[in-house]
C-alpha positions as YAML, in Angstrom:
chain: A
units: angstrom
residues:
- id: 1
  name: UNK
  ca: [-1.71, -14.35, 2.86]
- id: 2
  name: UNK
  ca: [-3.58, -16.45, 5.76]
- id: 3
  name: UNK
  ca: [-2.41, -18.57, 7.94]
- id: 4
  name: UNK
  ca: [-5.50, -20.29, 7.72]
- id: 5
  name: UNK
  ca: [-7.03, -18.86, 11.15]
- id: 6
  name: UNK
  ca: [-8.69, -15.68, 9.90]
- id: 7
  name: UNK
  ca: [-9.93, -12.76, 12.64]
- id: 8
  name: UNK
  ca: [-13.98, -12.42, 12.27]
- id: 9
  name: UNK
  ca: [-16.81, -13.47, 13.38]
- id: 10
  name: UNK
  ca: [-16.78, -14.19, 16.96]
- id: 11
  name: UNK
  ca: [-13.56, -13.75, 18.95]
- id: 12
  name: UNK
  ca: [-11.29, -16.83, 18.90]
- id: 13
  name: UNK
  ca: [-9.62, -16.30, 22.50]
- id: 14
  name: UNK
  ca: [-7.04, -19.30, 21.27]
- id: 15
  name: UNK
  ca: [-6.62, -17.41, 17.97]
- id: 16
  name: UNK
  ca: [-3.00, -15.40, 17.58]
- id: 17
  name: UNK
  ca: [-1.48, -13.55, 14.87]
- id: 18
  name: UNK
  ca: [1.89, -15.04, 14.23]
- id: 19
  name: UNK
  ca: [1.01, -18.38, 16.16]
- id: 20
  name: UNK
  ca: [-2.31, -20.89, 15.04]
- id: 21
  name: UNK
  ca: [-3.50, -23.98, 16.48]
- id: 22
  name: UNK
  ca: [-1.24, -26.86, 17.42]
- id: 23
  name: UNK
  ca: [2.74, -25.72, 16.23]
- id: 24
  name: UNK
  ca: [1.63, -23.51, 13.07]
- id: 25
  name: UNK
  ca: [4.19, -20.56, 13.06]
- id: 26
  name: UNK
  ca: [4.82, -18.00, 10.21]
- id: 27
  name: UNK
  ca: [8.32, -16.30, 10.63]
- id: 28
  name: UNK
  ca: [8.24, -12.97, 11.90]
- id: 29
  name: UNK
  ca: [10.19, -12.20, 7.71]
- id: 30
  name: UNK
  ca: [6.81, -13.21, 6.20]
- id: 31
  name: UNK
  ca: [4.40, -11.85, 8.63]
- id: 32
  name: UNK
  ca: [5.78, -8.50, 9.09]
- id: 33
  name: UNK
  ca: [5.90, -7.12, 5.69]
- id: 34
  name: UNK
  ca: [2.12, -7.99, 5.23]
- id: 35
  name: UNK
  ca: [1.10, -6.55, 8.69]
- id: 36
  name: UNK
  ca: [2.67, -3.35, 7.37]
- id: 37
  name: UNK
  ca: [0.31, -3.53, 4.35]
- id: 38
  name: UNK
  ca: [-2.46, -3.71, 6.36]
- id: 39
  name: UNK
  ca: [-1.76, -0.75, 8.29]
- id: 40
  name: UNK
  ca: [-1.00, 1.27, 5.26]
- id: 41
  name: UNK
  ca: [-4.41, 0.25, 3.78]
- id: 42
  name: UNK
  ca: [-6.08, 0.87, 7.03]
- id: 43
  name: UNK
  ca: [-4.70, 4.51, 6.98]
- id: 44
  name: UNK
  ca: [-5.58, 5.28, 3.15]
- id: 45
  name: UNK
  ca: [-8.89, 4.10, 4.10]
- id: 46
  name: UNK
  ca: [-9.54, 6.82, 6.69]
...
């Protein structure tokens, strides 16, 4: 899932999980389940 403002490249200073540009915001029910998953598969990957 993607917002549509992904975190690479350069760093976006204006950039925020959660929050893009102009009034783009994904409900902390959506977001947090998939933040989870990324941990996990950050840890397995160790």
């Amino acid at each position: 899932m993607s917002g549509g403002s992904d975190f690479y490249g350069t760093r976006k200073v204006d950039h925020f999980l959660e929050i893009g540009r102009g009034n783009l915001q994904i409900d902390e029910k959506i977001i947090e389940p998939w933040i989870k998953q990324c941990i996990n598969n950050y840890r397995r990957s160790k």
